[in-house]
C-alpha positions in Angstrom: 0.0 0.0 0.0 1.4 3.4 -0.8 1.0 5.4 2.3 1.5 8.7 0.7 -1.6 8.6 -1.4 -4.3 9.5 1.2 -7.3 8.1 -0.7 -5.4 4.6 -0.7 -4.8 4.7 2.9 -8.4 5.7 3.6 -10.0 2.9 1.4 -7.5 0.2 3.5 -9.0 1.7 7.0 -12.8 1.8 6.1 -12.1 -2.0 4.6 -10.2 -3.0 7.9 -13.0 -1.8 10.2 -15.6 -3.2 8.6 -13.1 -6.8 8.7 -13.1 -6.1 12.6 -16.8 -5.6 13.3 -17.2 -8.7 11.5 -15.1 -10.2 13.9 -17.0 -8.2 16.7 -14.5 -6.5 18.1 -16.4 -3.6 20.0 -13.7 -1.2 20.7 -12.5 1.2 17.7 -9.4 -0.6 16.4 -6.8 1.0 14.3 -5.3 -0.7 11.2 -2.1 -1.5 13.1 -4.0 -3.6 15.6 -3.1 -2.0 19.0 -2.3 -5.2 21.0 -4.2 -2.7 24.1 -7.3 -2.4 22.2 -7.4 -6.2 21.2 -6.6 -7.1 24.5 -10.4 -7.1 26.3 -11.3 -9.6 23.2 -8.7 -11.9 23.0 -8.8 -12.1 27.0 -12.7 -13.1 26.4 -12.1 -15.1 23.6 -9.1 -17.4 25.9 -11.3 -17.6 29.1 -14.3 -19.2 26.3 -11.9 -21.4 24.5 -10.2 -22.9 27.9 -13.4 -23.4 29.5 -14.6 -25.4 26.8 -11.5 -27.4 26.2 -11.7 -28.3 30.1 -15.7 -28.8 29.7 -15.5 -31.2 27.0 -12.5 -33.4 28.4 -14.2 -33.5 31.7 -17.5 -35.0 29.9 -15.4 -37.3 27.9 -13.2 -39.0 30.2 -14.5 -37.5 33.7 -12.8 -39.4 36.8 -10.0 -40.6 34.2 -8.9 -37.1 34.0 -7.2 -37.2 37.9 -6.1 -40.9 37.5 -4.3 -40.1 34.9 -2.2 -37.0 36.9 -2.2 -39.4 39.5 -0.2 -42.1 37.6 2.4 -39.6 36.2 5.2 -40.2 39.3 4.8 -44.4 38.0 6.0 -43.1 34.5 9.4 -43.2 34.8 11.9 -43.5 31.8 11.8 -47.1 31.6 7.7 -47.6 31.5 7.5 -44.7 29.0 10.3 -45.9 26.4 8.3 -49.0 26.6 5.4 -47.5 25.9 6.6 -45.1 22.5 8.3 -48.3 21.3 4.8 -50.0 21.6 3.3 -47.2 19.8 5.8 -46.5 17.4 5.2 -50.1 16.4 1.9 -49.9 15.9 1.9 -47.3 14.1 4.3 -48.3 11.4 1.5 -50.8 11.6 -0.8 -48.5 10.3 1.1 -46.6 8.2 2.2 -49.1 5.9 -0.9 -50.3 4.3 -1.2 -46.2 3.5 2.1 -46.9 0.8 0.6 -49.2 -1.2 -1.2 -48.4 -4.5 -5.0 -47.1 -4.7 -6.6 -49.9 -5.7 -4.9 -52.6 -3.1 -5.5 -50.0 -0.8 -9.6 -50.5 -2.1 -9.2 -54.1 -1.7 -7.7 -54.1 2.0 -11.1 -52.1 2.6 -13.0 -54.8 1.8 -11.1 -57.0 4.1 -9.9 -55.2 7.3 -8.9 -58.3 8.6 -6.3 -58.4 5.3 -4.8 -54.6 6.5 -4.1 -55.8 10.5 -2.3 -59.1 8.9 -0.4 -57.3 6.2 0.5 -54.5 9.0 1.8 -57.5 11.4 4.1 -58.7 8.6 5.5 -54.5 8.1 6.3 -54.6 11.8 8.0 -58.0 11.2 9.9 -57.4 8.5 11.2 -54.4 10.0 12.1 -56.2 13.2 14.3 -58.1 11.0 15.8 -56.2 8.9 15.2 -52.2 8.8 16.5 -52.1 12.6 19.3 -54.1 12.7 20.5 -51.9 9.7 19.6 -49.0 12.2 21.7 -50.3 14.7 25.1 -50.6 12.6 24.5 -46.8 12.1 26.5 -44.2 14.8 23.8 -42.0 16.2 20.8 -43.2 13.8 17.6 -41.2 15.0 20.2 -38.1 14.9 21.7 -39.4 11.5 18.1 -39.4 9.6 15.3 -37.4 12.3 16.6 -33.8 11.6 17.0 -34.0 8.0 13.0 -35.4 8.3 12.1 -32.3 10.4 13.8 -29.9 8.3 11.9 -31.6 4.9 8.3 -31.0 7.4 9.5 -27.3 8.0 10.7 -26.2 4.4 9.2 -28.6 2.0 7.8 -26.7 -1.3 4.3 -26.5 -0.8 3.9 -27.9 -4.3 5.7 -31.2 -3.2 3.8 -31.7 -0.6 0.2 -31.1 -2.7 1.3 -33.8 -4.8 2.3 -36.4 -3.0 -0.6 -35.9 -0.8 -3.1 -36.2 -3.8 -1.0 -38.9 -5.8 0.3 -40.8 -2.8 -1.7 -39.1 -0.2 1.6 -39.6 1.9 3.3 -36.0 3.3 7.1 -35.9 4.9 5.5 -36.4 8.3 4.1 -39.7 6.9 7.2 -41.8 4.9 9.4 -44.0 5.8 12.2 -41.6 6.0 10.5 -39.9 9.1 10.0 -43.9 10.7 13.2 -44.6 10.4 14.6 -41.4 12.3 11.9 -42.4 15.2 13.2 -45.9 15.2 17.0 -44.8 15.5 15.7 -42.6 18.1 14.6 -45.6 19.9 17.4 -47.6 19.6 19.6 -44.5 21.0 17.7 -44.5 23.9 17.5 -47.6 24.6 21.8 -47.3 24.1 22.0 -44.5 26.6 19.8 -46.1 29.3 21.9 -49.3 28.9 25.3 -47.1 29.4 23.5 -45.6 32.4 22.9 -42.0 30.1 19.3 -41.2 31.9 19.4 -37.6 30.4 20.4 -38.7 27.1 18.2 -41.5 26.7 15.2 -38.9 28.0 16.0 -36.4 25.4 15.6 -39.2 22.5 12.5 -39.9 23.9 11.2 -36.6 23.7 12.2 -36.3 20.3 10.6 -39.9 19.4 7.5 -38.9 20.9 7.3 -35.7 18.4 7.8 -37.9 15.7 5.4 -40.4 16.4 3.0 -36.9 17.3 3.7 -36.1 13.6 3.0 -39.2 12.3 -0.6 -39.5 13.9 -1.4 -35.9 12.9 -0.2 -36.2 9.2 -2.2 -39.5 9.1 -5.5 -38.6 10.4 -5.4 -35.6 7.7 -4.4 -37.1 4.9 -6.8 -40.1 5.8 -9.7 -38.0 5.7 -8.1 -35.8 2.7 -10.3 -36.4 -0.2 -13.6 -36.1 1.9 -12.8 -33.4 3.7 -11.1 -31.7 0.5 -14.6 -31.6 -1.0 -16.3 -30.1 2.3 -14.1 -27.6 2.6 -14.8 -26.1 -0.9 -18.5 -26.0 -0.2 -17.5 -24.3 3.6 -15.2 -21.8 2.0 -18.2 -21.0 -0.8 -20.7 -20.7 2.3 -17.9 -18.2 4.3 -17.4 -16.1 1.3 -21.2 -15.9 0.4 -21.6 -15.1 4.0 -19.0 -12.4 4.6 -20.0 -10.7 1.2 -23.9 -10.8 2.8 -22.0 -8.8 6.2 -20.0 -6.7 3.9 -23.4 -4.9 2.5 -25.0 -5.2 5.4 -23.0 -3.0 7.2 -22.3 -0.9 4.1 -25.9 -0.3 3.8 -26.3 0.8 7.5 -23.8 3.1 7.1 -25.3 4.9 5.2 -28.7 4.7 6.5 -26.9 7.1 9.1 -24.8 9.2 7.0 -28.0 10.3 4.4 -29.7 11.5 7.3 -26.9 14.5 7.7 -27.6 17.6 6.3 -25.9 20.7 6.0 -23.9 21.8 8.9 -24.2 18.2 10.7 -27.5 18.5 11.5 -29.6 14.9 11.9 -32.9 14.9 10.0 -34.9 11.6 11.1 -35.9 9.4 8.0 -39.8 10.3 6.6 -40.2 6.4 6.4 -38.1 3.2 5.9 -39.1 3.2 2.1 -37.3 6.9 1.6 -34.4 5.6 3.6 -34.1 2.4 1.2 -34.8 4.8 -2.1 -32.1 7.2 -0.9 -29.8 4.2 0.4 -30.4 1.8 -2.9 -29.5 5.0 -5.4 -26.2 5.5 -2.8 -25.6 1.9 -3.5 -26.0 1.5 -7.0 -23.5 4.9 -7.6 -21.0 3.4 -5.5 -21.2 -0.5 -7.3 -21.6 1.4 -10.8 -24.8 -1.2 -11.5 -27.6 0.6 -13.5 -29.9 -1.5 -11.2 -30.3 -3.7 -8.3 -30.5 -7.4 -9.0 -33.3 -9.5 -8.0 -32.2 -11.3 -5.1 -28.7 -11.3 -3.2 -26.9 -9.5 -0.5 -27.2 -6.2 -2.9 -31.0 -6.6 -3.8 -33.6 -3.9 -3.0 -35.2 -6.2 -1.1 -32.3 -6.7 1.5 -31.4 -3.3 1.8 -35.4 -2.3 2.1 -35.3 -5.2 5.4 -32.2 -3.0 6.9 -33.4 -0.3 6.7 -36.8 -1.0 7.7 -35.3 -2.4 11.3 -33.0 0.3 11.5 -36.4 2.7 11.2 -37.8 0.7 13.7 -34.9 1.0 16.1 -35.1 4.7 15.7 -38.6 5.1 16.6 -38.2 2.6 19.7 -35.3 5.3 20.5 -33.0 2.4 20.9 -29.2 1.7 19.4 -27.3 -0.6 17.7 -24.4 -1.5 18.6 -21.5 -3.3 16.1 -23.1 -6.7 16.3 -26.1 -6.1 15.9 -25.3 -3.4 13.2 -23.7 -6.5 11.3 -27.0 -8.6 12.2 -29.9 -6.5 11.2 -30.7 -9.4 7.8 -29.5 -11.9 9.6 -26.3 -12.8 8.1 -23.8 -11.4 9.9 -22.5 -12.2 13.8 -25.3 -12.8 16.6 
């Protein structure tokens, strides 16, 4: 944006406050998004979103919750490698089957029983021959884990697209990344042997990330090609939505600013029908349409509804406030 050009810099401010009524921030926000006039809204926004969190885990898994802190001090190093080596297991389990071609992939559906068998044989396999190869290596998780996190970080976006819709496999989800958390494993268990607690810890921890990764990148790309096509019809639904708020709150506007005439004087709309008349013509000037279409956010029927509540509101002596501004047809923020 070229901040010298005063027009260009007034356009981006009028856009940005309508953006934060949307989001219904009440206080008057600047475009550089003073942290102390966020701060009342994102301190609302935290206490909601932890109470909810905590609500729905204490409905899930209720008296599991303090069993589960009261267990903690019988984790110790030992249980717990036990435990990711367990789970790392299993999940090569499941991760295998996800490598093979489409259409065996569409036959294991039709026999799950085929997918837990063929797993069992990965996890074999591997026993016998992926890890003692580990083993011969200095260092192995170290030796193959870092360059796996670094592929995650920096990965070309258009790599990752297509393996995911070719493969649907990501760098968080390949064999490179199973063989760094296996190497990881076997490094611990190395330390703990030479009596290296803290070293053998600090595997685990970086193990446990990987296997973290694993299960994420799996559960997405598992669900990818449904939840590809939900989230075109969401992002069409968002975009018809916030275009609805957009002239909503354009249209109120100027509800307000017709009524001012000469010297700043407030004359009170005759009815709602001359508001919407003056507030349509407004509307079409600033769109450069010759005329309203028949339905839609922009329609003389819409902007007749806002202002007809807004007329309302005026006679009841009441006012709106930014929500309810962005609510009057319904479409924006209750």
């Amino acid at each position: 944006m070229d901040y010298s050009n005063k027009a260009e810099v007034e356009d981006f401010a009028k856009r940005f406050a309508d953006a934060v009524k949307l989001w219904g921030v009440k206080e008057k926000v600047a475009p550089e998004l003073d942290p102390q006039k966020l701060e009342s809204h994102m301190a609302s926004m935290h206490r909601q979103w932890i109470k909810r969190a905590v609500d729905a885990a204490s409905a899930a898994y209720g008296d599991e919750l303090q069993a589960a802190a009261a267990n903690r001090s019988k984790r110790t190093l030992e249980v717990e490698l036990a435990g990711v080596w367990q789970l790392a297991l299993n999940s090569y389990a499941n991760f295998f089957p996800c490598y093979l071609p489409e259409k065996f992939q569409e036959l294991l559906a039709e026999v799950p029983e085929q997918r837990v068998t063929l797993g069992r044989s990965a996890v074999e396999s591997l026993k016998a021959h992926a890890l003692p190869l580990l083993a011969e290596i200095e260092n192995p998780g170290d030796s193959i884990i870092w360059a796996v996190f670094g592929l995650i970080r920096n990965a070309p976006s258009s790599d990752v697209v297509d393996a995911i819709a070719h493969r649907r496999l990501t760098p968080a989800n390949s064999f490179e990344l199973y063989y760094g958390l296996f190497g990881l494993l076997l490094q611990a268990d190395a330390y703990l042997e030479d009596g290296k607690r803290e070293a053998a810890y600090s595997c685990l921890l970086d193990a446990q990330q990987a296997l973290g990764i694993a299960a994420g990148s799996r559960s997405i790309t598992r669900h990818f090609a449904e939840s590809a096509r939900k989230r075109l019809g969401v992002v069409g639904g968002v975009a018809r939505a916030d275009e609805n708020s957009i002239f909503t709150i354009r249209q109120t506007d100027l509800y307000y600013e017709l009524r001012v005439g000469p010297g700043g004087t407030v004359r009170p709309w005759d009815s709602a029908e001359a508001a919407a008349y003056a507030v349509e013509d407004a509307m079409l000037r600033e769109t450069e349409l010759k005329e309203l279409p028949a339905k839609g956010p922009l329609s003389a029927d819409s902007i007749f509804r806002v202002c007809k509540r807004l007329f309302k509101l005026d006679a009841q002596g009441k006012t709106l406030n930014i929500q309810g501004i962005a609510s009057v047809d319904g479409s924006g923020p209750p």
